[in-house]
C-alpha positions in Angstrom: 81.8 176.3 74.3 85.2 174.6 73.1 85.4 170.7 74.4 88.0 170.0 77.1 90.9 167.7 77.0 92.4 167.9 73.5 93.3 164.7 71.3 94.4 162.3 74.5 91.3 162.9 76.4 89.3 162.2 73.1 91.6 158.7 72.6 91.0 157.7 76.2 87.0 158.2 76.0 87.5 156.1 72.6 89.0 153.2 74.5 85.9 153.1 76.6 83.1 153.5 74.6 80.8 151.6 73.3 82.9 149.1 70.7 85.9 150.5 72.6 89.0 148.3 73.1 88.3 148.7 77.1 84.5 149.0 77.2 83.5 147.4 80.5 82.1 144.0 80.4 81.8 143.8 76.7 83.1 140.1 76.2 81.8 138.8 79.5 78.3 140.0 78.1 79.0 138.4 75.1 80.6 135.0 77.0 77.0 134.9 79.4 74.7 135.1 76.7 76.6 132.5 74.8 77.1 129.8 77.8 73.6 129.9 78.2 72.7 129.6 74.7 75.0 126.3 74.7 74.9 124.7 78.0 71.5 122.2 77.2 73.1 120.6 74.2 76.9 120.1 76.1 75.0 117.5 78.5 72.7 115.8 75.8 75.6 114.3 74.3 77.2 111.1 75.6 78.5 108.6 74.1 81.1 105.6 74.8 83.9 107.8 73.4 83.3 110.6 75.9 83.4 108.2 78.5 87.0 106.6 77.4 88.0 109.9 77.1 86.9 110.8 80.4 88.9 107.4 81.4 92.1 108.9 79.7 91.8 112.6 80.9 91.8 111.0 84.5 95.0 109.2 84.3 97.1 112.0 82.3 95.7 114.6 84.9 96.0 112.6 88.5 99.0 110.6 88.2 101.7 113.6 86.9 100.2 115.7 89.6 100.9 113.6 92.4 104.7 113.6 91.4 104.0 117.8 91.6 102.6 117.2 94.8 105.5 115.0 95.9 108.0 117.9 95.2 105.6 120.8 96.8 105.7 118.1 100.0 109.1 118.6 100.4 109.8 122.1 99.1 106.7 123.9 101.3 107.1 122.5 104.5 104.7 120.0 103.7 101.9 122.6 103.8 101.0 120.9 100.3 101.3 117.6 99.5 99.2 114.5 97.9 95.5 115.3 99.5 95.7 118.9 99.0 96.9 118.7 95.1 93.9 115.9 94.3 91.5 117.8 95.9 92.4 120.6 94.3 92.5 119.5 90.9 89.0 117.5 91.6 87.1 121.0 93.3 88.3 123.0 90.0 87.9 120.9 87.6 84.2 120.1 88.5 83.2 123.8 89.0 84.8 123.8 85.6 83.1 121.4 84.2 79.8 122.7 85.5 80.1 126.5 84.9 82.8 127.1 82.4 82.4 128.8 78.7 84.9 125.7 77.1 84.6 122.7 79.1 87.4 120.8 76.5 90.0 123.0 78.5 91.3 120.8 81.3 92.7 122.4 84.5 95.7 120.9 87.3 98.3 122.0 89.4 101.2 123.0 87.0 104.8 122.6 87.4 105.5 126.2 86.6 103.3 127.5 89.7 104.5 124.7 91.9 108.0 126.2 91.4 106.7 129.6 92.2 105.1 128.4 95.2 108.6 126.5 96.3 110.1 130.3 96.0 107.3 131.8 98.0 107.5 129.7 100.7 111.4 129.8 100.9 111.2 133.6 101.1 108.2 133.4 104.0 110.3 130.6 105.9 113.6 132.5 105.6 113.5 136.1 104.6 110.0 137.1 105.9 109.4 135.1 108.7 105.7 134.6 108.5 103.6 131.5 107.9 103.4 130.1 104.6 99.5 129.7 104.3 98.4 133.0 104.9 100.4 134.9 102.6 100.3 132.6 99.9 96.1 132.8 100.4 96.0 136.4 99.8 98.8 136.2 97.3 95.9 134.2 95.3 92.9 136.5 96.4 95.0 139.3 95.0 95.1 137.7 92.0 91.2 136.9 92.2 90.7 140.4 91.7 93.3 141.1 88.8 91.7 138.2 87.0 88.6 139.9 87.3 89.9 143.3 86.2 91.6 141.2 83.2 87.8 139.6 82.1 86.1 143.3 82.9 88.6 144.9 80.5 88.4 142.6 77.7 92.2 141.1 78.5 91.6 138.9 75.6 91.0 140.7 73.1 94.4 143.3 73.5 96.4 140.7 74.2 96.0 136.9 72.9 94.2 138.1 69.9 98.0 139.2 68.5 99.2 135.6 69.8 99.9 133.4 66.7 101.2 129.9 66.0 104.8 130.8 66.6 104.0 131.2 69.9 101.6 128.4 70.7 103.6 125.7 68.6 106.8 126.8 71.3 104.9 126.2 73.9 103.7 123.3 73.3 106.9 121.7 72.2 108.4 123.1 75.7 105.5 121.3 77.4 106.4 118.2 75.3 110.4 118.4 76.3 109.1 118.9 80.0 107.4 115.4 80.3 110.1 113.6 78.7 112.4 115.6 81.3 109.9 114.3 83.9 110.1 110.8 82.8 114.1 110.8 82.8 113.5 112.6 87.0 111.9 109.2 87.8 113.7 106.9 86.5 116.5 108.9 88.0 115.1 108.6 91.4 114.7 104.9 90.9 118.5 104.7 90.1 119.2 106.3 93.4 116.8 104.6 95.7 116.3 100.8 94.1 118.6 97.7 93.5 120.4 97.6 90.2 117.3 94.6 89.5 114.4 96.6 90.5 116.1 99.4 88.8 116.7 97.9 85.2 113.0 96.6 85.7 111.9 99.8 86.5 113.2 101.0 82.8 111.5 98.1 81.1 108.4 99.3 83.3 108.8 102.9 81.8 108.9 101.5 78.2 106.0 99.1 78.0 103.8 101.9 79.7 105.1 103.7 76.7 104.8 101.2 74.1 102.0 99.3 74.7 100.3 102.6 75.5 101.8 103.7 72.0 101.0 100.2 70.1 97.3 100.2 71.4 96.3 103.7 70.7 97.0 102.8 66.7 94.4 99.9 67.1 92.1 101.3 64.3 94.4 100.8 61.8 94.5 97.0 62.7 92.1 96.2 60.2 91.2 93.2 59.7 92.4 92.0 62.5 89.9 91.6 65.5 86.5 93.3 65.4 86.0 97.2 64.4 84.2 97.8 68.1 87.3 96.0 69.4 89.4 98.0 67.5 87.9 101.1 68.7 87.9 100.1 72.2 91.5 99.1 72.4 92.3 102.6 70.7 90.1 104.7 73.2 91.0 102.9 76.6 95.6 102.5 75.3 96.8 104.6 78.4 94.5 102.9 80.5 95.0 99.5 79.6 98.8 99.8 79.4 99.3 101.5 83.2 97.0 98.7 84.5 99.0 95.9 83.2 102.1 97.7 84.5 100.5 98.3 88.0 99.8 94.4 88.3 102.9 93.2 87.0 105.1 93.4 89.8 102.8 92.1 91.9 103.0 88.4 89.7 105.4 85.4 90.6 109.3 86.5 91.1 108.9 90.0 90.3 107.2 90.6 93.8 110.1 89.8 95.3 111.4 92.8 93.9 112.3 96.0 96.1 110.0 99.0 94.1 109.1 102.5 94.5 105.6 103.5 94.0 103.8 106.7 94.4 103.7 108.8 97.9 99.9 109.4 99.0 98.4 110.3 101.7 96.2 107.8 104.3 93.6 109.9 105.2 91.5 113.1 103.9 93.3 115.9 106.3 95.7 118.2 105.8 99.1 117.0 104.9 100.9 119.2 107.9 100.2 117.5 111.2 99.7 121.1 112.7 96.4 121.6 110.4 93.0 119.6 111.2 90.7 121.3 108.7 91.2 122.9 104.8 90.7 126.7 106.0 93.4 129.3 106.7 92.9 131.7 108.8 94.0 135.1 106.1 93.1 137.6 108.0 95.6 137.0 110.6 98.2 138.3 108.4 99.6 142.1 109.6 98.0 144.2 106.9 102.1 145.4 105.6 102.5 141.8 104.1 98.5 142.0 103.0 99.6 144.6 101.1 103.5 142.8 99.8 101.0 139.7 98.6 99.9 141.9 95.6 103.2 141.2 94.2 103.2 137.3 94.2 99.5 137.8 93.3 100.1 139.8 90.2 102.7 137.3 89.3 99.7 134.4 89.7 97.7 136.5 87.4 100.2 136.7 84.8 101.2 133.0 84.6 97.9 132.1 85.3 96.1 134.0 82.6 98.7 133.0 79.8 98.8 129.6 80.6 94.8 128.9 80.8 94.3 131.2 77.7 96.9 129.5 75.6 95.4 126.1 76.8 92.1 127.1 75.8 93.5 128.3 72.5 95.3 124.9 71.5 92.5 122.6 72.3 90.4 124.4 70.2 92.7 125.2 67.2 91.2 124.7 63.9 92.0 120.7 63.9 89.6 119.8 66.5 86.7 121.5 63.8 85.1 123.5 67.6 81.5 124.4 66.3 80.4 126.2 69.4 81.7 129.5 70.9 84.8 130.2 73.4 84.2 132.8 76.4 87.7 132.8 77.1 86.4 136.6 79.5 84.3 134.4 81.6 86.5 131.4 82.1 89.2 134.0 83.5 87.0 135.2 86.0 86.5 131.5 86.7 89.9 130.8 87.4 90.3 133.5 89.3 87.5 132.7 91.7 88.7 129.2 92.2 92.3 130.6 92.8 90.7 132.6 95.6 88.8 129.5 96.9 91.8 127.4 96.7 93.7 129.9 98.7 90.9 130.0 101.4 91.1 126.3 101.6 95.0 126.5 101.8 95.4 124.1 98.8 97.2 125.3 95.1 95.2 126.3 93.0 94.2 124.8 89.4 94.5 126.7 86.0 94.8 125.6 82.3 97.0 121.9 81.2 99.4 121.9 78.7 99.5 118.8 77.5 96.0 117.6 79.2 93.9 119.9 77.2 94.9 119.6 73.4 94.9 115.4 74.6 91.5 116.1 75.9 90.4 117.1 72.2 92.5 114.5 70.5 90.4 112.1 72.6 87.2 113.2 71.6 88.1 114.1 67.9 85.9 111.9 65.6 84.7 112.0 61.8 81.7 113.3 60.3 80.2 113.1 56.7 78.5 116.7 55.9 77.0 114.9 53.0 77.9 117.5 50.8 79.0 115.6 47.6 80.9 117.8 44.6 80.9 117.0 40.9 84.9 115.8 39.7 85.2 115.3 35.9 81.4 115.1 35.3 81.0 112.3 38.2 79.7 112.5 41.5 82.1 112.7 44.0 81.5 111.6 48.0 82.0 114.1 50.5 85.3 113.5 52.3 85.0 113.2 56.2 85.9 116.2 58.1 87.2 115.8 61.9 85.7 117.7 64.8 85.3 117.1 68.6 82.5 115.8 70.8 81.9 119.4 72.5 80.0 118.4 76.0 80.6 118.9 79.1 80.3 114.9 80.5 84.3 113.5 79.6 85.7 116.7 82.1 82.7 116.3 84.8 83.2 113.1 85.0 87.5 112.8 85.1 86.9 115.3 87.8 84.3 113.4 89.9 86.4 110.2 89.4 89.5 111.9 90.7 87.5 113.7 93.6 86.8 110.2 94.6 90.6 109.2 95.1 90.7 111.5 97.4 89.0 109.3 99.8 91.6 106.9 102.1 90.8 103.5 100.7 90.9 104.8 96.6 94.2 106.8 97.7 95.9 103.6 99.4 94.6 101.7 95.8 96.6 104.4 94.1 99.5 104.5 96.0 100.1 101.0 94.1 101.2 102.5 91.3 104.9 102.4 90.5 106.8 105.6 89.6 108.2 103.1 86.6 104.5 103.7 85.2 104.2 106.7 86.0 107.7 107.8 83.9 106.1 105.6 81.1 102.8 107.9 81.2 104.5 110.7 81.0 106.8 109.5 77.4 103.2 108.7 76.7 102.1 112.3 77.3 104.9 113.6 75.5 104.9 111.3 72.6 101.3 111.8 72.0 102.0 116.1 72.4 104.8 115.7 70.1 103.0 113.9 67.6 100.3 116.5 66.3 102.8 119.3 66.9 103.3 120.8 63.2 107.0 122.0 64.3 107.8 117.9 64.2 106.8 117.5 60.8 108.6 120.9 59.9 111.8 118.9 61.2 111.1 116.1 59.7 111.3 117.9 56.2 114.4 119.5 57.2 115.6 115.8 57.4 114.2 114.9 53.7 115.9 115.2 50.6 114.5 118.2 48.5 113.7 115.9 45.8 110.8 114.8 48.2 109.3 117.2 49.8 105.7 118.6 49.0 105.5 121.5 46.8 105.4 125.1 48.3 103.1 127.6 47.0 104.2 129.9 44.2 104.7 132.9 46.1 107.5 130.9 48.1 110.5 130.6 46.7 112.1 127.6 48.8 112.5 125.7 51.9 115.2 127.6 53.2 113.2 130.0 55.0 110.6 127.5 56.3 113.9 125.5 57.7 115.4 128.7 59.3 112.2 129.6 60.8 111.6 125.8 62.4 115.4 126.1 63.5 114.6 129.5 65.4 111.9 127.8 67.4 113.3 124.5 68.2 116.7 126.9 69.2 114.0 129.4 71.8 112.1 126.2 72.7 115.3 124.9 74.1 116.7 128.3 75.2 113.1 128.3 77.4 113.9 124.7 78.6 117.4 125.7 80.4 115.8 128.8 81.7 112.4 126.5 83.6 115.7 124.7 84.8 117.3 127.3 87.2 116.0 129.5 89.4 114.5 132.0 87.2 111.8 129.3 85.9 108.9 131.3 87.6 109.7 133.9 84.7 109.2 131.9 81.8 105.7 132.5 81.0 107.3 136.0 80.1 109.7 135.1 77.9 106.9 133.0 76.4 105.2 136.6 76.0 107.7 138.3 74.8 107.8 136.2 71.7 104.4 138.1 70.6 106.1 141.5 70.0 109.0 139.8 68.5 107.0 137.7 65.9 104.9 141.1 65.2 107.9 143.5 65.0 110.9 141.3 64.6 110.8 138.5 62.2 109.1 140.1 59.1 112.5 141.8 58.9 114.2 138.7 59.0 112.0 136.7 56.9 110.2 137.1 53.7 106.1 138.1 54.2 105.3 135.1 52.0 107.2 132.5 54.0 105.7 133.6 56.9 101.9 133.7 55.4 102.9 129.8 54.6 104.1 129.1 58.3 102.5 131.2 60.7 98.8 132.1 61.2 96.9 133.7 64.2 96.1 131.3 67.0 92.3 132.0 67.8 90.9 134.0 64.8 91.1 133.6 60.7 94.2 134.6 58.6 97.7 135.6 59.6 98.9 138.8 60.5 100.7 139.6 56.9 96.8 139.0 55.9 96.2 142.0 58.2 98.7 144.3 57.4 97.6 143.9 53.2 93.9 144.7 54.3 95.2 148.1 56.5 97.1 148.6 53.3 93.8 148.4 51.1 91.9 150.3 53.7 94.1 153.2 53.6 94.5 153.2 49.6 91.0 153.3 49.9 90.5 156.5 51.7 93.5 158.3 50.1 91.4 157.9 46.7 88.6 159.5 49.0 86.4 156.5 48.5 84.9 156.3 52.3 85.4 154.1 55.5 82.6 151.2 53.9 86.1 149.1 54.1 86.7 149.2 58.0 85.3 146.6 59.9 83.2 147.2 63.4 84.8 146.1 66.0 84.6 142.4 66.9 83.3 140.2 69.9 86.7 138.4 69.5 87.3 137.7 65.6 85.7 137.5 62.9 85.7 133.6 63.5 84.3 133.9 66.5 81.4 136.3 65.8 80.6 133.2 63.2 80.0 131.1 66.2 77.7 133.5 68.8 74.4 132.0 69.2 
């Protein structure tokens, strides 16, 4: 009896087999077993750096999204505004903080889905005429359900495991360029609606959030001056410190006298449109045609959704921040994607992965450790050198989240409407200086700058800088091509152009560059080696079996790397 299907049938059973590329719940296995092999030890550790970071978390996520939620007032019939954007960001990030695989990543309302929603709700209110809520809700439960297709499927392991640091560092940057964009938008609307005074003190405002922010956070390196626990406290608590004085200051003597603009919240915990009393939509109301057209919003949910969180999850755990304990980056999707369906229940936006908040979540927390491994040098002893990792618990994000789920309340929302937008535009230079700083494109421009003379030497199998320069060139040049684009009115797209870069790096540039420069530039984002590492080991592997040794070289397929089966408990 001859076997039916031929060679395609066989490849498609290989897909979902056992160690298949699509075998069914193979990561999210993998994820479960590994959460609950970690989840005691994230919440035995505390310490007074977790708490200042929860302290800096809170400010970086709250205050940008209430300037968010100021635009989705306006541009969604105010069906969203301030109450429904903190509560949102407070009920996701604590089921985050309790249940996820990585609590480092933190989650918001992001700009790129706010201007997705604005489009949705233009097209309900003047193309589809039907109510905003309901369409938008199963726009969101659709995408529940793709999220959970993505995790069952292994999402990750076809598709961000052939991300690499091309991709991520452009990202990043364009995150970086959108908060200093942000911070020029309100000083812009302070210009428009303030006296030429107010205005020009609304700029000083915007730079001693900025610098004092900036000043403080270098505290360590003060010494001698003032006490090391001083020091360290100054360093921890610079954002916090620095919007406080700038909240109080225009409150003292002649500066009160001052005409200001300070942030719009809301006065009490209802939704923001009068016609609403409670934080439930009624979904099933919706004629079952435009159940059906939701898919399409919903799928583009996924998509943005599922790219940002995963490349936020990525950076915050890149090899700088020395993570010891495993990702689940399967079971955090189908997280996000029940929260996106909770959130559309509720009628509020839903949360997903923060670019900057996340990799300044790990920056926060990243300390020094001694292994107390010491190495002979020249017939001497030689100290260990201290090695940076991250606090990983789950406290700093459980407790930003509780803290913000308590401004949600009148009185703590009327204490925050305080704040001027002048402190606000400083936070956000603050966000995008701090972004900026550990981004290794900066320092790749900065050698660009330096005489040749000076610059640090390049391995042997590169020839020169040239390359390295023409390949930092081509992603400032995209970074600000993506920019322009997030700037009209194809914005919602640019996650895919974001994407796109993957096949391009893959396929593209190897032609365009030497293999060696990029080995010394580029590397995969969440596993070991770089992809021209990969293509010289298929090259091996196939020598190998020409010469008829065997298939001892091949590898079994992976959890999700080879760095990550190192860290499955």
């Amino acid at each position: 009896m001859t076997k039916c299907g031929g060679p395609w049938a066989l490849r498609m059973r290989r897909l979902f087999t056992r160690g298949g590329p699509l075998q069914p719940f193979r990561l999210l296995r993998h994820d479960v077993k590994n959460v609950l092999g970690r989840y005691a030890s994230d919440w035995t550790l505390f310490n007074q750096q977790i708490f200042a970071s929860a302290v800096y978390v809170f400010f970086t996520n709250l205050l940008p999204g209430i300037t968010f939620a100021s635009d989705l007032d306006v541009y969604t019939g105010q069906n969203w505004g301030t109450v429904e954007v903190v509560f949102s960001t407070a009920l996701c990030g604590i089921i985050f903080s309790l249940f996820s695989a990585q609590p480092l990543t933190i989650l918001g309302v992001t700009g790129p889905f706010s201007i997705l929603a604005e489009n949705i709700y233009s097209l309900c209110d003047t193309s589809f005429n039907i109510p905003f809520l309901p369409f938008i809700a199963w726009a969101m439960i659709h995408a529940a359900w793709m999220h959970y297709l993505l995790a069952i499927f292994n999402a990750h392991d076809w598709t961000m495991r052939y991300v690499t640091t091309f991709s991520a560092e452009i990202f990043s940057l364009l995150n970086s360029i959108i908060y200093f964009h942000k911070a020029v938008q309100e000083l812009q609307r302070a210009h428009d609606s303030l006296s030429f005074a107010a205005f020009l003190y609304a700029i000083i405002g915007a730079s001693g959030t900025l610098l004092i922010a900036v000043a403080l956070s270098t505290a360590e390196s003060w010494r001698p001056l003032l006490h090391r626990y001083v020091r360290i406290g100054l360093a921890e608590y610079a954002a916090a410190i620095s919007i406080i004085i700038f909240i109080g200051m225009p409150h003292i003597g002649e500066l009160a006298d001052l005409d200001k603009q300070t942030l719009e919240v809301s006065t009490s915990f209802r939704p923001t449109n009068p016609g609403r009393s409670v934080f439930f939509v009624e979904f099933w109301r919706l004629p079952p045609s435009w159940i059906f057209t939701a898919v399409v919003p919903g799928l583009i949910i996924t998509v943005l959704f599922f790219f940002d969180h995963e490349i936020s999850s990525i950076i915050c755990t890149i090899d700088r921040y020395g993570t010891q304990k495993p990702r689940g980056f399967a079971w955090d999707v189908v997280l996000l994607g029940t929260t996106t369906a909770i959130c559309g229940i509720l009628g509020i936006p839903p949360a997903n992965g923060l670019l900057p908040q996340a990799p300044l979540h790990s920056e926060s927390l990243l300390h020094e450790v001694h292994t107390g491994d010491a190495s002979l040098v020249a017939g001497r002893e030689k100290a260990d050198r201290p090695r940076h990792r991250v606090y990983e618990q789950r406290w700093s994000h459980f407790l930003h989240a509780g803290g913000i789920m308590v401004f949600v309340s009148p009185p703590f929302m009327h204490v925050l409407g305080l704040t001027p937008t002048s402190v606000l535009a400083g936070l956000f230079l603050f966000m995008g200086e701090q972004s900026l700083s550990v981004n290794p494109i900066l320092y790749r421009f900065f050698h660009m700058l330096t005489p040749p003379s000076d610059l640090p030497p390049l391995p042997d199998s590169v020839r020169s800088y040239w390359g390295v320069h023409l390949y930092t060139t081509a992603q400032i040049v995209i970074t600000a091509g993506i920019f322009i684009v997030t700037l009209t009115k194809a914005a919602p797209a640019f996650p895919i152009i974001i994407i796109a870069l993957v096949p391009c790096r893959l396929l593209l540039m190897n032609r365009l560059w030497s293999r060696e420069t990029l080995r010394f530039v580029d590397a995969w984002a969440c596993r070991p080696g770089t992809p021209e590492d990969d293509e010289d080991a298929a090259l091996q592997r196939r020598e190998v079996l020409q010469h008829g040794v065997g298939d001892a070289g091949f590898m079994q397929p992976g959890i999700y790397s080879t760095a990550e089966a190192t860290r499955v408990v």
